[in-house]
mmCIF file of the N, C-alpha and C atoms, coordinates in Angstrom:
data_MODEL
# 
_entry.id   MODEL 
# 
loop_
_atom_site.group_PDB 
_atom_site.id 
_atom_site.type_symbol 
_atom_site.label_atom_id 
_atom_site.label_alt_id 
_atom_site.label_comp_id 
_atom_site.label_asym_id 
_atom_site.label_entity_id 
_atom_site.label_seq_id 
_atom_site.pdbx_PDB_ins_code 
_atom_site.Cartn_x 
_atom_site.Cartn_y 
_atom_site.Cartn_z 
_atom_site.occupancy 
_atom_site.B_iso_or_equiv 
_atom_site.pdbx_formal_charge 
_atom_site.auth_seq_id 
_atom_site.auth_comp_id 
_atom_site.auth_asym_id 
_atom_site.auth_atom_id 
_atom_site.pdbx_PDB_model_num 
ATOM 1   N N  . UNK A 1 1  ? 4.357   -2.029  11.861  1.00 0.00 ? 1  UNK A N  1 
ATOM 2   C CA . UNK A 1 1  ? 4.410   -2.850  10.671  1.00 0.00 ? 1  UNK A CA 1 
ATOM 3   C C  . UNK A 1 1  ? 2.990   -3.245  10.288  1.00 0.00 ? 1  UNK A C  1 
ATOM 4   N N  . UNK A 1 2  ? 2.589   -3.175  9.175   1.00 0.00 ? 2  UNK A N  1 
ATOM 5   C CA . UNK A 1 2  ? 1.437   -3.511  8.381   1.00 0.00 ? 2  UNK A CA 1 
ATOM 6   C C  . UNK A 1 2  ? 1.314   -4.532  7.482   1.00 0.00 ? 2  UNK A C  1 
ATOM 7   N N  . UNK A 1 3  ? 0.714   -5.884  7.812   1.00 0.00 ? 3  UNK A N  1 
ATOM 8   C CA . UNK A 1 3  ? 1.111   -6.789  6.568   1.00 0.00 ? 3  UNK A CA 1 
ATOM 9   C C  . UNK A 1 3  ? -0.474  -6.606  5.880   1.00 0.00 ? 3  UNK A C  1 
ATOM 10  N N  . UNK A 1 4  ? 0.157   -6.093  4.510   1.00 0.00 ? 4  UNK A N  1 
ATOM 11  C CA . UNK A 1 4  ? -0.848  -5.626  3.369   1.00 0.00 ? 4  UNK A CA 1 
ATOM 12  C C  . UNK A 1 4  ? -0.344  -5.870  2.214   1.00 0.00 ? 4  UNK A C  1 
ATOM 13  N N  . UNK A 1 5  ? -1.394  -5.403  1.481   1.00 0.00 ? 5  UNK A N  1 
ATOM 14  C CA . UNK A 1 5  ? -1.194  -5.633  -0.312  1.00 0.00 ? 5  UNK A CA 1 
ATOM 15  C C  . UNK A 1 5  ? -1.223  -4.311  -0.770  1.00 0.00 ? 5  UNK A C  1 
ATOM 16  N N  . UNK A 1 6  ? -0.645  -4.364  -1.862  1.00 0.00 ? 6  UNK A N  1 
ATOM 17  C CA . UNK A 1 6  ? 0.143   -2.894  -2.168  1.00 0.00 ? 6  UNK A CA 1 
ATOM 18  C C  . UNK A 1 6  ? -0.522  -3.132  -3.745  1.00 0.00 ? 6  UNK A C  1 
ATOM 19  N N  . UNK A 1 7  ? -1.569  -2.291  -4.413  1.00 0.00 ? 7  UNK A N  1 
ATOM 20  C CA . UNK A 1 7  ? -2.198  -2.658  -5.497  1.00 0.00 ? 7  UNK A CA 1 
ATOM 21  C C  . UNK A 1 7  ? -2.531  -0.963  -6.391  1.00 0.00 ? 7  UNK A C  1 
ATOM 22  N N  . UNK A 1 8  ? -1.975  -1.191  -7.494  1.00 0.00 ? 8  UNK A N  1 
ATOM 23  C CA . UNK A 1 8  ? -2.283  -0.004  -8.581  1.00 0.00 ? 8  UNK A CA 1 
ATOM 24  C C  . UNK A 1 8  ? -3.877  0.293   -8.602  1.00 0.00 ? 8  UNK A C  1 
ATOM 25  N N  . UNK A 1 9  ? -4.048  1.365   -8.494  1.00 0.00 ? 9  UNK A N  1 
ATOM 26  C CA . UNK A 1 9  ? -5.601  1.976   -8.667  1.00 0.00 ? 9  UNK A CA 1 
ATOM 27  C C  . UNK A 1 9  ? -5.629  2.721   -9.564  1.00 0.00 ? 9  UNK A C  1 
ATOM 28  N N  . UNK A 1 10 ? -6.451  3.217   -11.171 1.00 0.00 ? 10 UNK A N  1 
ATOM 29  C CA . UNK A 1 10 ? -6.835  3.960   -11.502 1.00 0.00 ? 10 UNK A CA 1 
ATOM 30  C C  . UNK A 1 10 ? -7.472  5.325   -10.873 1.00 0.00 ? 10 UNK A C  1 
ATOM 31  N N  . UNK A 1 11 ? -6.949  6.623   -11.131 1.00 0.00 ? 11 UNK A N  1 
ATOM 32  C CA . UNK A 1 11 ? -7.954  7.689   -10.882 1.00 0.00 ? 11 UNK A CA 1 
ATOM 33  C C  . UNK A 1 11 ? -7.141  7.914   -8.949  1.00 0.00 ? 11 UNK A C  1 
ATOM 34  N N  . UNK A 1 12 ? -7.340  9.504   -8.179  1.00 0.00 ? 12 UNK A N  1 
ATOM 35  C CA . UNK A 1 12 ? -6.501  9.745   -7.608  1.00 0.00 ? 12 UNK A CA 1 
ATOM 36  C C  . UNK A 1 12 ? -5.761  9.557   -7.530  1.00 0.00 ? 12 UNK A C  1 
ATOM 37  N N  . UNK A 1 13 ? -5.103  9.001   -6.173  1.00 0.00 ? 13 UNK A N  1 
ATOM 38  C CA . UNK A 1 13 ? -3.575  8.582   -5.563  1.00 0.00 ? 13 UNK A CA 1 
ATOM 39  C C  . UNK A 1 13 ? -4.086  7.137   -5.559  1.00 0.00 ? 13 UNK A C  1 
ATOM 40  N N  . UNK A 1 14 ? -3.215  6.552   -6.785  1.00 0.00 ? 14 UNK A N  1 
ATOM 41  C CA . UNK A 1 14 ? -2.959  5.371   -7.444  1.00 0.00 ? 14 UNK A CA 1 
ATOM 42  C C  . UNK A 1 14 ? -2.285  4.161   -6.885  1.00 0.00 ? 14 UNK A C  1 
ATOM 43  N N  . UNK A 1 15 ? -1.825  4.175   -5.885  1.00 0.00 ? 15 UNK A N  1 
ATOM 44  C CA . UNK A 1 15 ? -0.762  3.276   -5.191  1.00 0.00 ? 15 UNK A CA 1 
ATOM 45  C C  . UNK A 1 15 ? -1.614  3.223   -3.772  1.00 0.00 ? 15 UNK A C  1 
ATOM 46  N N  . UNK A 1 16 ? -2.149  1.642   -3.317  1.00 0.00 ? 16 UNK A N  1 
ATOM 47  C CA . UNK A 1 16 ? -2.744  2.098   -2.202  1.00 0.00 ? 16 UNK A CA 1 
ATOM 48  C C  . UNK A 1 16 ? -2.148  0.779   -1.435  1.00 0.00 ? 16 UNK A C  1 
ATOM 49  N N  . UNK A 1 17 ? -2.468  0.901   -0.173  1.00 0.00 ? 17 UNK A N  1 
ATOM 50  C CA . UNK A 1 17 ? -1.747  -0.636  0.417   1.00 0.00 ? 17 UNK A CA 1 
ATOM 51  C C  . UNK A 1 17 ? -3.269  -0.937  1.512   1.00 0.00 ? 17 UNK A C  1 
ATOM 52  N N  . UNK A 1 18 ? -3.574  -1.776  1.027   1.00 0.00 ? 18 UNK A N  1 
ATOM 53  C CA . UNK A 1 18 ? -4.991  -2.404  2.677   1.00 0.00 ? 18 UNK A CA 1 
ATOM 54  C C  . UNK A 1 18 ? -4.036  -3.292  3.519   1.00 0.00 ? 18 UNK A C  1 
ATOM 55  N N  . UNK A 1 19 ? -4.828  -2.732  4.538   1.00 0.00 ? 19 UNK A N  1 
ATOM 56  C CA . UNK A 1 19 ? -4.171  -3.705  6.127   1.00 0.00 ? 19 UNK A CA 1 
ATOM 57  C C  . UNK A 1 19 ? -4.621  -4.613  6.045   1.00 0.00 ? 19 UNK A C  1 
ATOM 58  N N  . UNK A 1 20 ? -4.302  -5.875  5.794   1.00 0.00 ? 20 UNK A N  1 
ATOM 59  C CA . UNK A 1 20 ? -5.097  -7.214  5.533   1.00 0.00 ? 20 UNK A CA 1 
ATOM 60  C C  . UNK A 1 20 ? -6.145  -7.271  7.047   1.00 0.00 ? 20 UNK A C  1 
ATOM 61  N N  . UNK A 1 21 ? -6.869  -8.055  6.943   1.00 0.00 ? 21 UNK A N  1 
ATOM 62  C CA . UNK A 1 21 ? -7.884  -8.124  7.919   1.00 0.00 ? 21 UNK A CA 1 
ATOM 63  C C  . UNK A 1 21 ? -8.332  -6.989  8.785   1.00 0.00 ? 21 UNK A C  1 
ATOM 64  N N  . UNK A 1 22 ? -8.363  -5.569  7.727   1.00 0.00 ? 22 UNK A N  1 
ATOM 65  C CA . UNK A 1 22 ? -9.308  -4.954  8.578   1.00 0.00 ? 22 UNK A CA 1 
ATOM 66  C C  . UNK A 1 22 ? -9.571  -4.001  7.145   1.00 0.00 ? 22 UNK A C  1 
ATOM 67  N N  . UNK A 1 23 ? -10.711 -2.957  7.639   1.00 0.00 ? 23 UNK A N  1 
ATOM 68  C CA . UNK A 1 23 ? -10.960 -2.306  6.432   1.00 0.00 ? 23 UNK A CA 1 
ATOM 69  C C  . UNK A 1 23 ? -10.185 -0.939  6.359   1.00 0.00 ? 23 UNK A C  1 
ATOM 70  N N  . UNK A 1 24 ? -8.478  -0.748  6.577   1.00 0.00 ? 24 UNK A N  1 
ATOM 71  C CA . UNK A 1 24 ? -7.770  0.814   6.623   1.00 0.00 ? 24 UNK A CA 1 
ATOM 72  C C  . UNK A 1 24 ? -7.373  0.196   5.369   1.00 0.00 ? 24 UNK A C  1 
ATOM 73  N N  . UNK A 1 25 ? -7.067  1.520   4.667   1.00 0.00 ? 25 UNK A N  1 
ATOM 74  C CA . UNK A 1 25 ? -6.430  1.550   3.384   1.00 0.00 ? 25 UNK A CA 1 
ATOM 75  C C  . UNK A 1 25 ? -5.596  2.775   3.657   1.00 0.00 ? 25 UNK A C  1 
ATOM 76  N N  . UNK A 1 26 ? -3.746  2.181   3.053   1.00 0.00 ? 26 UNK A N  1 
ATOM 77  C CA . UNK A 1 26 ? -3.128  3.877   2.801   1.00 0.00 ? 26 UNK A CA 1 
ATOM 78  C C  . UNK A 1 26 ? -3.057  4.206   2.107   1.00 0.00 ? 26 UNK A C  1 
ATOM 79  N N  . UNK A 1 27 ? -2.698  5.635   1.724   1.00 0.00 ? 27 UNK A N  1 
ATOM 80  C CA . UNK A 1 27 ? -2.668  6.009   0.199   1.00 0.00 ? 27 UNK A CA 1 
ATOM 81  C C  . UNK A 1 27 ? -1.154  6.316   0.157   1.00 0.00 ? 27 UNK A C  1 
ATOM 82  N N  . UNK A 1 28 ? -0.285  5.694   -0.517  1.00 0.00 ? 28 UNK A N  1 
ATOM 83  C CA . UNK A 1 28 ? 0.663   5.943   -1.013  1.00 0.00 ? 28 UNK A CA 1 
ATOM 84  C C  . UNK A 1 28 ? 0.892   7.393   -1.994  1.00 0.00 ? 28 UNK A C  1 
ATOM 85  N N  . UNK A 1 29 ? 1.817   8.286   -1.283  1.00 0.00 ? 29 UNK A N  1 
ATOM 86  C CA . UNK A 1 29 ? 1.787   9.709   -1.682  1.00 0.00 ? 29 UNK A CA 1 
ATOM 87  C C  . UNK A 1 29 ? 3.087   10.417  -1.884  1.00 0.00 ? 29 UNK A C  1 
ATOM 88  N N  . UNK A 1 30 ? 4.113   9.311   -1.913  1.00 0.00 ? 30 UNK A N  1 
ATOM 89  C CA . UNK A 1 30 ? 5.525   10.055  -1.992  1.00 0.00 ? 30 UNK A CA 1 
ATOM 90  C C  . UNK A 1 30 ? 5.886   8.582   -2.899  1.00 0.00 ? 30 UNK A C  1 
ATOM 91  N N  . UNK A 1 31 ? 6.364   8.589   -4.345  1.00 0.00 ? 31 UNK A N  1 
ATOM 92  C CA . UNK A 1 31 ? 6.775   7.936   -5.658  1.00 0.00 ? 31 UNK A CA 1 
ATOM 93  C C  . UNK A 1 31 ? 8.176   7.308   -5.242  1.00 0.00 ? 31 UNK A C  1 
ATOM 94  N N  . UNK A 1 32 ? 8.640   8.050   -4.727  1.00 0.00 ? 32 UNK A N  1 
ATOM 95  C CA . UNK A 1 32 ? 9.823   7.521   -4.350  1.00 0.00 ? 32 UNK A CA 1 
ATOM 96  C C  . UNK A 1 32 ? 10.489  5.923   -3.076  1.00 0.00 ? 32 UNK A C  1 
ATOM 97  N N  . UNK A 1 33 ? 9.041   6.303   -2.588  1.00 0.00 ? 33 UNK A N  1 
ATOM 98  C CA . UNK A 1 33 ? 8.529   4.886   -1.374  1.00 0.00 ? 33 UNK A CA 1 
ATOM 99  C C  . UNK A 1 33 ? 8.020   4.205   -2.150  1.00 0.00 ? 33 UNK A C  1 
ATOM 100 N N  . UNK A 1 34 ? 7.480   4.340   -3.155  1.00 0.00 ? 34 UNK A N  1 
ATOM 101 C CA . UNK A 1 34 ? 6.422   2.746   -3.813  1.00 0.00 ? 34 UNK A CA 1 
ATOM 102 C C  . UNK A 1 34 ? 7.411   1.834   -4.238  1.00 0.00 ? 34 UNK A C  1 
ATOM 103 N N  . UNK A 1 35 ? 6.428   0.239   -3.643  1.00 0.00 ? 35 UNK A N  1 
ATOM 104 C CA . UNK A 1 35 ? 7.294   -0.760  -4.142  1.00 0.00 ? 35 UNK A CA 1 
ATOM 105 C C  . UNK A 1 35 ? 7.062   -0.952  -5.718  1.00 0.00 ? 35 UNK A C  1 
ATOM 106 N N  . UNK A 1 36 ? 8.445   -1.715  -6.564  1.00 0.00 ? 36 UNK A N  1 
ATOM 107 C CA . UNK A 1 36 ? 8.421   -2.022  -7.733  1.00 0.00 ? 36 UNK A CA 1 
ATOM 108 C C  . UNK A 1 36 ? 7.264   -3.269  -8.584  1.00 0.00 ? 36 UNK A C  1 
ATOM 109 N N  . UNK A 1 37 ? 6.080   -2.315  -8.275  1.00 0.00 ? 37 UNK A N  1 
ATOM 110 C CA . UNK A 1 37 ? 4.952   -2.571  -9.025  1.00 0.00 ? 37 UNK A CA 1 
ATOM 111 C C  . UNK A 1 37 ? 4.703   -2.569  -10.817 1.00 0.00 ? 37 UNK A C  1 
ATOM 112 N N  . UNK A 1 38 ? 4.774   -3.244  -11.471 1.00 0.00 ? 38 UNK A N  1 
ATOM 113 C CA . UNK A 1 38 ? 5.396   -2.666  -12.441 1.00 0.00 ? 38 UNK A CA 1 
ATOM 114 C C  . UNK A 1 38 ? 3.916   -2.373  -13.683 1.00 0.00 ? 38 UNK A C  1 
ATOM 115 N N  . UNK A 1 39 ? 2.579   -3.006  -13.014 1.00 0.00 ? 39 UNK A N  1 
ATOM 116 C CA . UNK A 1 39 ? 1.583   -3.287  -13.808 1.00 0.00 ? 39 UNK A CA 1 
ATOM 117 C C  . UNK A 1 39 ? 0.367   -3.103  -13.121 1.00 0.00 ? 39 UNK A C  1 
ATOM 118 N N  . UNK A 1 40 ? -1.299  -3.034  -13.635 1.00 0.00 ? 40 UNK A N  1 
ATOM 119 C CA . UNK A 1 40 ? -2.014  -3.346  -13.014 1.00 0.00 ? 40 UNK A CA 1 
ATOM 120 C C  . UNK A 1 40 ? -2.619  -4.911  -12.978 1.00 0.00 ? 40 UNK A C  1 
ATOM 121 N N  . UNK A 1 41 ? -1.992  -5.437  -13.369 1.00 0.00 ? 41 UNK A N  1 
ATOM 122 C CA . UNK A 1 41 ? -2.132  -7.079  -13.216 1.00 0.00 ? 41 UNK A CA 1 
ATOM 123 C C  . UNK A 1 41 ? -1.587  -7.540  -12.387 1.00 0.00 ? 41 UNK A C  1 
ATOM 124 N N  . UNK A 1 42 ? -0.887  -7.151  -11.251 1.00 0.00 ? 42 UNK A N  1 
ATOM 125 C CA . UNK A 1 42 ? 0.136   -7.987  -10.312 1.00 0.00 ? 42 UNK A CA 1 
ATOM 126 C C  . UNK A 1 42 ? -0.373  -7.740  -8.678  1.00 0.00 ? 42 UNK A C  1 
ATOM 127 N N  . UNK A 1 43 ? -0.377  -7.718  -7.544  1.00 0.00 ? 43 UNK A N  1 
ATOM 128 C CA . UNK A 1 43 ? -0.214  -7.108  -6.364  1.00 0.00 ? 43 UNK A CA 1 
ATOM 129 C C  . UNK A 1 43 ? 0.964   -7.774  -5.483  1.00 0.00 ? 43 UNK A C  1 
ATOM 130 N N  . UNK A 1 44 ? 1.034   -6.959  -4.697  1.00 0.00 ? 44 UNK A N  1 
ATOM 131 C CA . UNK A 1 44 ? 2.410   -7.012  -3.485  1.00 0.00 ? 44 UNK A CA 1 
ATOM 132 C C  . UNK A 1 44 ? 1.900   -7.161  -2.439  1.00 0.00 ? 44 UNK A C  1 
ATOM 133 N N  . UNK A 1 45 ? 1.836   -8.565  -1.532  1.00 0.00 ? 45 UNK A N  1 
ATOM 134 C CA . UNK A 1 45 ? 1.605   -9.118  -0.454  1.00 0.00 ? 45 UNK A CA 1 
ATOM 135 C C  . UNK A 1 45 ? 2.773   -8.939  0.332   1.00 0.00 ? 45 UNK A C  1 
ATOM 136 N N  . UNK A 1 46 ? 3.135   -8.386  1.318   1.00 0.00 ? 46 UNK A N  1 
ATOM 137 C CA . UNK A 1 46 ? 4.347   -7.542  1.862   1.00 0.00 ? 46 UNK A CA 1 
ATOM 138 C C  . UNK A 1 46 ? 4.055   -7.782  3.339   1.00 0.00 ? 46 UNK A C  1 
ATOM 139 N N  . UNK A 1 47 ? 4.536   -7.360  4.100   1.00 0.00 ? 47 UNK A N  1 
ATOM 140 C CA . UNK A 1 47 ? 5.160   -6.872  5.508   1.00 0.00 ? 47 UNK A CA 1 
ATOM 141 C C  . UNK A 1 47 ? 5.352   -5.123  5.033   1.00 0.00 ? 47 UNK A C  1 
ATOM 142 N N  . UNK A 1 48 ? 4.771   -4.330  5.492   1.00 0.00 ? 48 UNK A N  1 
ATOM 143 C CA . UNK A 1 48 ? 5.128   -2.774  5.201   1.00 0.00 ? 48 UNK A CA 1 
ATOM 144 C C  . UNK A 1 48 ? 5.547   -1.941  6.739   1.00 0.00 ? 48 UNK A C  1 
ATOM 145 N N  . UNK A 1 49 ? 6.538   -1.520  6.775   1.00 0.00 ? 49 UNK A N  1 
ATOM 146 C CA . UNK A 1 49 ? 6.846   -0.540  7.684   1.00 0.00 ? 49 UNK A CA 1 
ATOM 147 C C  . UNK A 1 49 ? 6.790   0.903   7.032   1.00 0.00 ? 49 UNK A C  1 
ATOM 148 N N  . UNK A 1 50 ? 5.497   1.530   7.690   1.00 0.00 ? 50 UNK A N  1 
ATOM 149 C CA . UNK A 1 50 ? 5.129   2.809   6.768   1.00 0.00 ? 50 UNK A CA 1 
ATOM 150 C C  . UNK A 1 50 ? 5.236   3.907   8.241   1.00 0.00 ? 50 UNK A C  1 
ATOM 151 N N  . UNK A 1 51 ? 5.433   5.268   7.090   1.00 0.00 ? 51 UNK A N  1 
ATOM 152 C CA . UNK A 1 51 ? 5.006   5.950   8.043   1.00 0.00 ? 51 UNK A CA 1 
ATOM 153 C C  . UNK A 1 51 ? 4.371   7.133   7.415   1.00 0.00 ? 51 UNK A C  1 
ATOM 154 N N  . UNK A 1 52 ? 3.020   7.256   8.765   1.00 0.00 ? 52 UNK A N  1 
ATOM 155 C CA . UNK A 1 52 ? 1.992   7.902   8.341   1.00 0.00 ? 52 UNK A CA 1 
ATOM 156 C C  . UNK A 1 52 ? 2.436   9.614   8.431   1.00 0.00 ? 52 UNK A C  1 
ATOM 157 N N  . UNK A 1 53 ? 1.670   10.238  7.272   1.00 0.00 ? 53 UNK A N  1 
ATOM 158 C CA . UNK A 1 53 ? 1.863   11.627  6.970   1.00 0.00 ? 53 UNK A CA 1 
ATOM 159 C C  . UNK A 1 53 ? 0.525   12.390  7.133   1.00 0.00 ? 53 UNK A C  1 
ATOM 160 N N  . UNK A 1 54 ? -0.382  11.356  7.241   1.00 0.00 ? 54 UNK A N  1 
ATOM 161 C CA . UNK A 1 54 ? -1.623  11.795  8.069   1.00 0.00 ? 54 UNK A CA 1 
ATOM 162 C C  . UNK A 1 54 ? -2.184  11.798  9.274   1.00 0.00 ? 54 UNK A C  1 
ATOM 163 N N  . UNK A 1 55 ? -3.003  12.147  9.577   1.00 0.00 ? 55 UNK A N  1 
ATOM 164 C CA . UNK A 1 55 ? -3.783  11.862  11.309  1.00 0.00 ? 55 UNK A CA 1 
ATOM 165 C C  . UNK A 1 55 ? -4.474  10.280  10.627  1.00 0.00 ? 55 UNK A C  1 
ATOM 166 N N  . UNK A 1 56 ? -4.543  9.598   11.679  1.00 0.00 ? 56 UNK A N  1 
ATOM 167 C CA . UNK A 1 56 ? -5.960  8.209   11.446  1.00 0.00 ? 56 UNK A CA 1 
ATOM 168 C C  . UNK A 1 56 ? -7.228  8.814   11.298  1.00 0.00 ? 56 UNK A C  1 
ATOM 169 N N  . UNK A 1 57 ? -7.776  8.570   10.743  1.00 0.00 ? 57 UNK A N  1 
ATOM 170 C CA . UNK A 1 57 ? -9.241  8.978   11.367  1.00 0.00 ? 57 UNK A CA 1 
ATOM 171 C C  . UNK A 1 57 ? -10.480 7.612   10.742  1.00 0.00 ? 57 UNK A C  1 
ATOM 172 N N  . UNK A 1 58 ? -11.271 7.256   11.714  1.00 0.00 ? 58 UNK A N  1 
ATOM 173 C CA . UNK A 1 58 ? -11.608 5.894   11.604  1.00 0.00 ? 58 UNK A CA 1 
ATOM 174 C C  . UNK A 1 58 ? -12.223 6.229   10.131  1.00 0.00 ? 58 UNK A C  1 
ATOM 175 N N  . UNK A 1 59 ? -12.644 5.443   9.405   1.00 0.00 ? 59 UNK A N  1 
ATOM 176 C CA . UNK A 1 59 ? -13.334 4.862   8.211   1.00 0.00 ? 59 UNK A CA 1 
ATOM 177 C C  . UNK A 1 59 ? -12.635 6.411   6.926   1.00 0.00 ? 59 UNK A C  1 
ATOM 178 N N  . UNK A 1 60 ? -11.490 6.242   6.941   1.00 0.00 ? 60 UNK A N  1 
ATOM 179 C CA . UNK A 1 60 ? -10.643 6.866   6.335   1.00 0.00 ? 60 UNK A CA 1 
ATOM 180 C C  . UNK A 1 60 ? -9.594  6.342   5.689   1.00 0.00 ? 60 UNK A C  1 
ATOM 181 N N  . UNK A 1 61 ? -8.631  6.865   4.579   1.00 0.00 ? 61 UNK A N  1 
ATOM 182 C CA . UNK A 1 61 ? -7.755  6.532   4.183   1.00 0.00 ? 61 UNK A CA 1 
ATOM 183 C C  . UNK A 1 61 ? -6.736  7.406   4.935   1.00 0.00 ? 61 UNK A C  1 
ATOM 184 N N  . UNK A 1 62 ? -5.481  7.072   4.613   1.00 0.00 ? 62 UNK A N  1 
ATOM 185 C CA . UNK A 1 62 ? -4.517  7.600   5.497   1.00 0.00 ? 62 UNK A CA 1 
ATOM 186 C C  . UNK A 1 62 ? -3.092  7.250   4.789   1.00 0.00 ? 62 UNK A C  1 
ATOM 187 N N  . UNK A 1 63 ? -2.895  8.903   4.807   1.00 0.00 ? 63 UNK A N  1 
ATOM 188 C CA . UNK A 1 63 ? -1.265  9.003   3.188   1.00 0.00 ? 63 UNK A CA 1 
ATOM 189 C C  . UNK A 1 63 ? -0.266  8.507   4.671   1.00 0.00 ? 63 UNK A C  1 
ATOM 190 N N  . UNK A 1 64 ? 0.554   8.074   3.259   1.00 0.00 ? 64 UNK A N  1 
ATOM 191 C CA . UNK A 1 64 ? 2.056   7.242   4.097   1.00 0.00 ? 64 UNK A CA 1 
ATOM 192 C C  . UNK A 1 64 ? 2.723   6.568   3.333   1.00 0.00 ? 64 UNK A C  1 
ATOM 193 N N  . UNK A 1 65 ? 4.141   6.988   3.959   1.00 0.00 ? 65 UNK A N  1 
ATOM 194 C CA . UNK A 1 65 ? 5.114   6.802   3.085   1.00 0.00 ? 65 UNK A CA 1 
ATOM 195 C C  . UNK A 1 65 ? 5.660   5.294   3.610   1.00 0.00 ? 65 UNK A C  1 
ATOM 196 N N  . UNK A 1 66 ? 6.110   4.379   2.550   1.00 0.00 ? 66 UNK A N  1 
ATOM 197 C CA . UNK A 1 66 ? 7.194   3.114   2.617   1.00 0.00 ? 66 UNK A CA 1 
ATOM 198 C C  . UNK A 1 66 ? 8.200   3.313   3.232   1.00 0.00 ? 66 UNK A C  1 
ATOM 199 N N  . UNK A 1 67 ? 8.721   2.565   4.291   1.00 0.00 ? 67 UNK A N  1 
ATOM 200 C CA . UNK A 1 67 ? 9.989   2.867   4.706   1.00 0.00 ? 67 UNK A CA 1 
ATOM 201 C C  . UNK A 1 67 ? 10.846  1.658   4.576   1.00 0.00 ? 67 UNK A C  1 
ATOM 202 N N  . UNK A 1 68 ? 10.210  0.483   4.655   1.00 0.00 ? 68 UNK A N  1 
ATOM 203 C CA . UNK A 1 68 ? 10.761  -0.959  4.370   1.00 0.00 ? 68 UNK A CA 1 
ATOM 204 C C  . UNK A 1 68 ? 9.518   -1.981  4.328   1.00 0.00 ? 68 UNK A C  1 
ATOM 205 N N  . UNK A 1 69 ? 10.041  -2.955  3.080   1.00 0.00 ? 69 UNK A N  1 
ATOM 206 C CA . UNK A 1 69 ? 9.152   -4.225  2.420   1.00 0.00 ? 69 UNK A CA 1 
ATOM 207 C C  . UNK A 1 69 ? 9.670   -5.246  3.537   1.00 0.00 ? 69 UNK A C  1 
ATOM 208 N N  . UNK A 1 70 ? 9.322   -5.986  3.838   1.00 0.00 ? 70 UNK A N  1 
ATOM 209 C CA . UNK A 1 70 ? 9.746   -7.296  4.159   1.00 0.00 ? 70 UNK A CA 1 
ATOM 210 C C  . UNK A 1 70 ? 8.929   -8.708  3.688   1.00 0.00 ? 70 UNK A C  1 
ATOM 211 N N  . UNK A 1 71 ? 9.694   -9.828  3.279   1.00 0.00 ? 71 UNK A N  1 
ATOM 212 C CA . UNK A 1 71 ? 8.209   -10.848 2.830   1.00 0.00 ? 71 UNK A CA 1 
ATOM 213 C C  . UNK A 1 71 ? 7.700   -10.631 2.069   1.00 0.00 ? 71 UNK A C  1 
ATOM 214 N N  . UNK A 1 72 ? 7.922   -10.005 0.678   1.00 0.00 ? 72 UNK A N  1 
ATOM 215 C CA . UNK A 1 72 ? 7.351   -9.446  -0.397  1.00 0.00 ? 72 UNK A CA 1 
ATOM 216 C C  . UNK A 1 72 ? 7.123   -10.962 -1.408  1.00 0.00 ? 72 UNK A C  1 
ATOM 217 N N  . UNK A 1 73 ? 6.004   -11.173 -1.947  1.00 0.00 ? 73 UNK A N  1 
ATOM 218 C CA . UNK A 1 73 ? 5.418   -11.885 -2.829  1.00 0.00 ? 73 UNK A CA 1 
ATOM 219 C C  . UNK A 1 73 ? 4.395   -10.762 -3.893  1.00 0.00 ? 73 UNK A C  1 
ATOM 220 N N  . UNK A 1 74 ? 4.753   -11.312 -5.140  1.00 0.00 ? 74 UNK A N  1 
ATOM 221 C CA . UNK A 1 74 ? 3.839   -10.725 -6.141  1.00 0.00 ? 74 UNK A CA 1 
ATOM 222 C C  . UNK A 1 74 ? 3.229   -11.927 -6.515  1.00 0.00 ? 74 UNK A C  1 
ATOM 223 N N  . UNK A 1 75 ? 2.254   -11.272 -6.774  1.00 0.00 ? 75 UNK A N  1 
ATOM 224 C CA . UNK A 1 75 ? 0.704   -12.314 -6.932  1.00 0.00 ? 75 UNK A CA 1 
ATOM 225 C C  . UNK A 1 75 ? -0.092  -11.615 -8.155  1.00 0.00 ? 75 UNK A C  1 
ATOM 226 N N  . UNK A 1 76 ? -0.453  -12.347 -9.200  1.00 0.00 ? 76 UNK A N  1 
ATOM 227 C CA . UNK A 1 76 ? -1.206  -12.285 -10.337 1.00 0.00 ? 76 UNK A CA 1 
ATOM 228 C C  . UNK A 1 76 ? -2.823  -11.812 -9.948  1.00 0.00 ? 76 UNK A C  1 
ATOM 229 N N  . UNK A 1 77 ? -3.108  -11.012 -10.727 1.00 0.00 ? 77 UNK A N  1 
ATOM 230 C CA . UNK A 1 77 ? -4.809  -10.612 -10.384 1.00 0.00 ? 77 UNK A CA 1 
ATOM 231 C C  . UNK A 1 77 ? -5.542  -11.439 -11.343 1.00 0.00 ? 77 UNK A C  1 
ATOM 232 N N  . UNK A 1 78 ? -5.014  -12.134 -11.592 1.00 0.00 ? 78 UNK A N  1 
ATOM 233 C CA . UNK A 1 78 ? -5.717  -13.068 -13.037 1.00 0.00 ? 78 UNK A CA 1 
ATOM 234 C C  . UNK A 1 78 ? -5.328  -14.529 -12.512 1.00 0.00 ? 78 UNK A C  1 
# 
């Protein structure tokens, strides 16, 4: 489980989630796992149970799919 923020990005793979207190970022890569984000004004402070479709590799991003939200809060970027 990963408690992160789940935030729209312009440009590549658009859907990314950071591990709060550290610097991994995933890249969300299967549409069908993303949580109901509906804007780029909002983010999703979550509990994420993901699973990875990549290897780790340190100071990397790393694709992975949603498998369950828990504790979900949306939060204004403004």
């Amino acid at each position: 489980m990963v408690h992160g923020r789940a935030s729209w990005y312009n440009g590549g793979t658009t859907l990314r989630i950071w591990a709060i207190h550290t610097t991994h970022i995933y890249f969300i890569n299967d549409d069908r796992s993303a949580p109901m984000l509906t804007d780029f004004d909002h983010d999703l402070f979550a509990d994420f149970t993901l699973c990875p479709t990549e290897p780790f590799v340190e100071g990397s991003g790393q694709g992975a799919e949603i498998k369950k939200i828990e504790h979900a809060k949306m939060v204004s970027r403004h």
